[in-house]
C-alpha positions in Angstrom: 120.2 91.7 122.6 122.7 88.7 123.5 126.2 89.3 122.3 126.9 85.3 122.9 129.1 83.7 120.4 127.2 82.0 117.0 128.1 78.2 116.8 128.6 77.1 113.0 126.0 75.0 111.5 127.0 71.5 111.2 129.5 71.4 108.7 127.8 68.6 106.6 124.9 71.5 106.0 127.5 73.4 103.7 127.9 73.1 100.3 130.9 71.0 99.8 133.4 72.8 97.1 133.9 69.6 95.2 131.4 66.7 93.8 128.0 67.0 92.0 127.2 70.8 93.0 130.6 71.5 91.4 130.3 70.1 88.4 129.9 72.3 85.3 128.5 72.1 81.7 131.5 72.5 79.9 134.5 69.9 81.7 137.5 72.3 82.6 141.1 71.4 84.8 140.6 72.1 88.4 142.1 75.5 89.4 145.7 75.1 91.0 144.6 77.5 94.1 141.2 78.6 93.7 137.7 76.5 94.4 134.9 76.2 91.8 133.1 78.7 93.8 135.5 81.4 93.9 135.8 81.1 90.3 132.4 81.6 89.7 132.4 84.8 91.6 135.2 86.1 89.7 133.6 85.3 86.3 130.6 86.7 87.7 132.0 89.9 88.5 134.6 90.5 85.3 130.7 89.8 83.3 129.5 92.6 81.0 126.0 92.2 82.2 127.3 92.8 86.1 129.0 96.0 84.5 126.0 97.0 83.0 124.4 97.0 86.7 125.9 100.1 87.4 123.5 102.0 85.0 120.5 99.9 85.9 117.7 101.7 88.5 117.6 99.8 91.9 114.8 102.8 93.3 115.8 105.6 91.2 118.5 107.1 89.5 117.2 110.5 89.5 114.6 112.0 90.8 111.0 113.5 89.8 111.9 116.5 87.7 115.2 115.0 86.2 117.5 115.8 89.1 120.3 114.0 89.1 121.4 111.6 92.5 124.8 110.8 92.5 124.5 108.9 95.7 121.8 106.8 95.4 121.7 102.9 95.1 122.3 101.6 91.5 121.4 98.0 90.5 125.7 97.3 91.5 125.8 98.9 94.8 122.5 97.5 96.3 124.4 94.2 94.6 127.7 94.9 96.4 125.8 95.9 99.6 123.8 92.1 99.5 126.8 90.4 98.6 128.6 91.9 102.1 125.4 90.9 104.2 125.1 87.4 102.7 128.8 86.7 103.1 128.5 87.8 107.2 125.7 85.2 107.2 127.4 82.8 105.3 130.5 82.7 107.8 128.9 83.2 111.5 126.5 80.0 110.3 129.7 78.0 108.6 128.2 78.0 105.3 130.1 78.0 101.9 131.1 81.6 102.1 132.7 81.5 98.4 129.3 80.2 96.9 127.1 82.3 99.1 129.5 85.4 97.7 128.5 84.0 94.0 125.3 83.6 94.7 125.3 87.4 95.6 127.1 89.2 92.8 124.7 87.2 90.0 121.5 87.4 92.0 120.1 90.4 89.7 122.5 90.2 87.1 118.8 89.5 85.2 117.2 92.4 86.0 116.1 94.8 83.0 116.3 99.0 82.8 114.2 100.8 85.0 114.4 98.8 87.8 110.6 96.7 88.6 108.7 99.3 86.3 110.9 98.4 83.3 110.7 94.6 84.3 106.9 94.9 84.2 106.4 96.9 81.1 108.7 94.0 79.5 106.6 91.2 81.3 102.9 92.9 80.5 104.4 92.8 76.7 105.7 89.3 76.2 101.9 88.1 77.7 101.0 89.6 74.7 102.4 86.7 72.8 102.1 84.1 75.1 105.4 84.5 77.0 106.4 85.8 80.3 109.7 88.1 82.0 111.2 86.5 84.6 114.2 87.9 85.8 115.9 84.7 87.2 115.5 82.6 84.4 116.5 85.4 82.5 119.7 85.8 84.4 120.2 82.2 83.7 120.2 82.7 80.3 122.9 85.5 80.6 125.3 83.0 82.2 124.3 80.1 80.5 124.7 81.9 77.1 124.9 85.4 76.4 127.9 86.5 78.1 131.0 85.5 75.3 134.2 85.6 77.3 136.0 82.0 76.4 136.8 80.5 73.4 135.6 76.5 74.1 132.1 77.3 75.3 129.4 79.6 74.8 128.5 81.4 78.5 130.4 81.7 82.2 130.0 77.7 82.5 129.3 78.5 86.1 128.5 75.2 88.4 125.5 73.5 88.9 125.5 75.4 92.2 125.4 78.7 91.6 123.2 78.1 88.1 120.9 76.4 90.8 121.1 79.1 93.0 120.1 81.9 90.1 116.4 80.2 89.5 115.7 79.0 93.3 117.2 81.6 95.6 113.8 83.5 95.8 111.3 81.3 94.6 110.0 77.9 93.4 109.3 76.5 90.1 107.1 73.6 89.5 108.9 70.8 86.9 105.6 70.6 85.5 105.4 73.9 83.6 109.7 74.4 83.5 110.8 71.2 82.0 113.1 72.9 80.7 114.9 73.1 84.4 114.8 69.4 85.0 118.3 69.3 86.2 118.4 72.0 88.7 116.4 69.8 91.1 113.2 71.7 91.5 111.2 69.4 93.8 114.2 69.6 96.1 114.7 72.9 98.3 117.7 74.4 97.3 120.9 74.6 99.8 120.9 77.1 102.7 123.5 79.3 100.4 120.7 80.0 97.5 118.1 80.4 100.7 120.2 83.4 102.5 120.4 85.5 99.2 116.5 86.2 99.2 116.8 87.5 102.9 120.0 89.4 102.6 117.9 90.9 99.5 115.3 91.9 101.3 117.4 93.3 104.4 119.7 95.3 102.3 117.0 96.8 100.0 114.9 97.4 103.3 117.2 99.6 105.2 118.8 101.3 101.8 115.7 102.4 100.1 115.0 103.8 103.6 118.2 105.6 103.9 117.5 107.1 99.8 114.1 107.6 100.4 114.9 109.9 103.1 117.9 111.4 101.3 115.6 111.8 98.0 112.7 114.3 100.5 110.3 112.2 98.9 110.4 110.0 102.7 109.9 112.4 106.0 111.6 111.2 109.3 108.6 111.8 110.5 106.5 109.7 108.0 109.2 106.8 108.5 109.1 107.2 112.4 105.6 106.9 112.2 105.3 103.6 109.5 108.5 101.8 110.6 108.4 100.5 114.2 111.6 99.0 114.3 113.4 102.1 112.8 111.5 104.3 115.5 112.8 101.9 117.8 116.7 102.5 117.3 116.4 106.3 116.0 115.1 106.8 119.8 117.7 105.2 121.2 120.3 107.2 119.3 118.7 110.7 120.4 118.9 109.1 123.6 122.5 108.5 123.2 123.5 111.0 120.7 121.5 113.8 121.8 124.0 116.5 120.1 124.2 114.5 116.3 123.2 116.0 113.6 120.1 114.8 111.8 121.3 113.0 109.0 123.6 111.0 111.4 120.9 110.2 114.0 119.1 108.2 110.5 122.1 106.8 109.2 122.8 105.2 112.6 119.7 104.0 113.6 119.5 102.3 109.8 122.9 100.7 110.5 121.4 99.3 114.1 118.4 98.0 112.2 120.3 96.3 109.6 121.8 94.7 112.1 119.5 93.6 114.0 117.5 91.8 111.2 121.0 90.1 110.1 121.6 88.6 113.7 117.8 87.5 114.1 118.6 85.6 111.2 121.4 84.2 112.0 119.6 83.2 115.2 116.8 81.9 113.5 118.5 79.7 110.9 119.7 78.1 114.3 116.2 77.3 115.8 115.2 76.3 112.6 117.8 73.4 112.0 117.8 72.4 115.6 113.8 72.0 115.2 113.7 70.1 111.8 116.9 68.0 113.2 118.4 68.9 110.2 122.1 67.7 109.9 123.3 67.4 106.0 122.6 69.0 102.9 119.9 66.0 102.2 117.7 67.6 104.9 118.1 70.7 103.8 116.6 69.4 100.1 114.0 67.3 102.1 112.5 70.0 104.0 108.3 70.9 103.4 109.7 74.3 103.8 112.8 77.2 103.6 114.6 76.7 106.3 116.2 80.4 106.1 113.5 82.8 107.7 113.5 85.4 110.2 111.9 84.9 113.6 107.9 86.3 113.7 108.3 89.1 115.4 111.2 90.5 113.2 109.3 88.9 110.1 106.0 91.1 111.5 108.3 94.0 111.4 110.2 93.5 108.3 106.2 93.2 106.6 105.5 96.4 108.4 108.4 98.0 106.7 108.0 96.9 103.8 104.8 97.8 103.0 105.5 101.2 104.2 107.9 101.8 101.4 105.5 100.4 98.8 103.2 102.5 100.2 105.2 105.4 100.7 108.4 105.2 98.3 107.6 102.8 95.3 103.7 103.9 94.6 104.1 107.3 96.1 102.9 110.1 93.8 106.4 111.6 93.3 107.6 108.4 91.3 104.6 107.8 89.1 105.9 109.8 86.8 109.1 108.2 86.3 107.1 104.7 86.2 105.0 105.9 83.7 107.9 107.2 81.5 109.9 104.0 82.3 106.6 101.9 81.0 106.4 104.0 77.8 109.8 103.8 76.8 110.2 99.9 77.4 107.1 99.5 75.6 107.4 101.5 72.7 110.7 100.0 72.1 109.5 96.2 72.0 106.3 97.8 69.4 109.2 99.2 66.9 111.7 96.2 67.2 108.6 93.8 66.7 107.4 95.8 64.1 110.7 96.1 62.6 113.0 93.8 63.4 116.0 95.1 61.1 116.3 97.7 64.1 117.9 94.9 66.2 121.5 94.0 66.1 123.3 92.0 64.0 123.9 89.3 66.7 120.5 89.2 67.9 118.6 89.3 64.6 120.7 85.5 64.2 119.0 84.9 67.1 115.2 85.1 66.1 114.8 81.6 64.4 115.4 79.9 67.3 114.3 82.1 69.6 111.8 83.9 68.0 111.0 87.4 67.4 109.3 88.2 70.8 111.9 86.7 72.7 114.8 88.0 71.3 113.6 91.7 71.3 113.1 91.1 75.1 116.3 89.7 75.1 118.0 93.4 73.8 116.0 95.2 75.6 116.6 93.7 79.3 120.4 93.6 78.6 120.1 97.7 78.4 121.4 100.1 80.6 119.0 103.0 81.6 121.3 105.7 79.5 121.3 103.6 76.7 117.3 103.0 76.3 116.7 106.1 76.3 119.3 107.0 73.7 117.7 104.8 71.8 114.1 105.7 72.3 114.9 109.0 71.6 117.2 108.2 68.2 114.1 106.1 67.2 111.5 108.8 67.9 113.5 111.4 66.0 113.8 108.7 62.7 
């Protein structure tokens, strides 16, 4: 692999920290030494709901049988783990490092208990009703409004950027059916910041739910060897180096190669991608038919390959059906009683249900919830 020098983007690419993209909701005094960015990050990160991430399943929290992992990935420390590969994107390409950071921290600040079983036991019950889960636009709705930290205005009063960035970093959404989102631009692409969170996502999550699958028993290094090319690929060139290490070490640094590798093709990528489309400000980027942030094909052939080894393998294998079942019975008992009842709900969020209505607001509970606490309270609420 080349170890030549990355040359920055041009700078008019990068989101500039003053001017429209800046701007919030709620006016407020510019900060005497800190950018609108930075500040976002900060209020990001001093949130409840990105506190609440730490009891939140990324994979799994324990494993089939009820034992306990203290070292896997949480909801936080996969969050963390993104927010450190998005900012090494963000400053070898001379992006907005401080919005790209932002971006990062809040990207599954949305995200419900139980990791995706819990968010599809919450979605399969709003359709019920006519409504959907989304866990974007439910972020944005954290930021926007549930989170209570200052005394003029309801929400973080993040900027249009990072607000932007919550609904558009992974995926599209027609005006049409979310006019509700008229102002975040949505038949514009969104800036190269929002674009590099959904691929320092994916890496992150790739390479770390290899590393826990592997520490869980539930992956073989055979089995991985076997369905992951490009981790075959570096684990033999470690034996080769390191013929003496230990096994555990062998995988931990052919993950740390292969994380690498997928963050520099992307880097290099980005490059060809902007040199090709002749893009050259922030316009472009909007103006694009497509996302300008992707891997190359042949690492996008073998980041498909891995992933859907681990669906395969990991997040459908037989060893984690129970927990998915359990995590779909709790989430969906729940939303029966509180819609059945709603005097079960808080205070606060029972004021909530004439405007919000009744199905909406009991998703609304239930997705801020911790994995500890939903099941305190599913088994308080079974016992009554």
């Amino acid at each position: 692999m080349s170890s030549e020098p990355f040359n920055s983007l041009p700078p008019a690419i990068a989101v500039p920290p003053a001017g429209e993209l800046a701007r919030r909701a709620h006016a407020e005094p510019p900060h005497p030494y800190r950018t609108p960015f930075a500040r976002d990050g900060a209020r990001v990160l001093h949130a409840k709901a990105f506190r609440r991430l730490a009891g939140k399943t990324q994979v799994f929290t324990q494993l089939p049988g009820n034992h306990s992992g203290d070292h896997f990935r949480s909801r936080l420390t996969h969050t963390l783990e993104v927010a450190q590969v998005a900012r090494t994107l963000a400053t070898a390409l001379g992006l907005n490092v401080e919005l790209t950071e932002a971006l990062a921290l809040v990207h599954d600040i949305g995200h419900p208990p139980f990791g995706h079983a819990g968010e599809k036991a919450l979605d399969l019950a709003l359709q019920a009703h006519g409504l959907g889960f989304d866990h974007n636009l439910h972020a944005l709705r954290i930021v926007t409004w549930f989170e209570e930290r200052y005394a003029a205005f309801r929400g973080l009063n993040l900027t249009l950027a990072v607000r932007e960035g919550i609904i558009k970093h992974s995926r599209d959404y027609a005006p049409a059916d979310h006019p509700e989102l008229a102002e975040y631009f949505l038949n514009q692409r969104p800036p190269i910041e929002a674009q590099l969170i959904d691929l320092a996502d994916e890496i992150a999550y790739l390479t770390a739910d290899l590393d826990d699958g592997l520490d869980s028993g539930i992956l073989t290094l055979d089995r991985v060897r076997a369905g992951v090319p490009l981790f075959r690929q570096f684990h033999d060139a470690v034996l080769s180096a390191f013929p003496n290490a230990g096994v555990r070490l062998t995988i931990s640094e052919a993950i740390r190669r292969m994380l690498n590798a997928l963050v520099t093709d992307l880097m290099r990528e980005v490059h060809v991608r902007v040199k090709a489309l002749g893009i050259s400000t922030l316009d472009d980027v909007r103006r694009t038919p497509g996302r300008v942030v992707a891997l190359s094909p042949s690492m996008e052939a073998e980041r498909a390959t891995a992933k859907h080894f681990l669906y395969d393998s990991l997040y459908n294998s037989a060893g984690m059906e129970e927990l998915h079942s359990h995590a779909a019975a709790v989430v969906e008992g729940l939303f029966a009683q509180f819609m059945a009842d709603p005097t079960l709900l808080p205070e606060d969020h029972r004021e909530l249900i004439a405007d919000e209505g009744l199905a909406r607001t009991v998703t609304d509970y239930i997705a801020g919830m911790t994995d500890s606490f939903i099941e305190q309270m599913w088994a308080r609420l079974q016992r009554a």
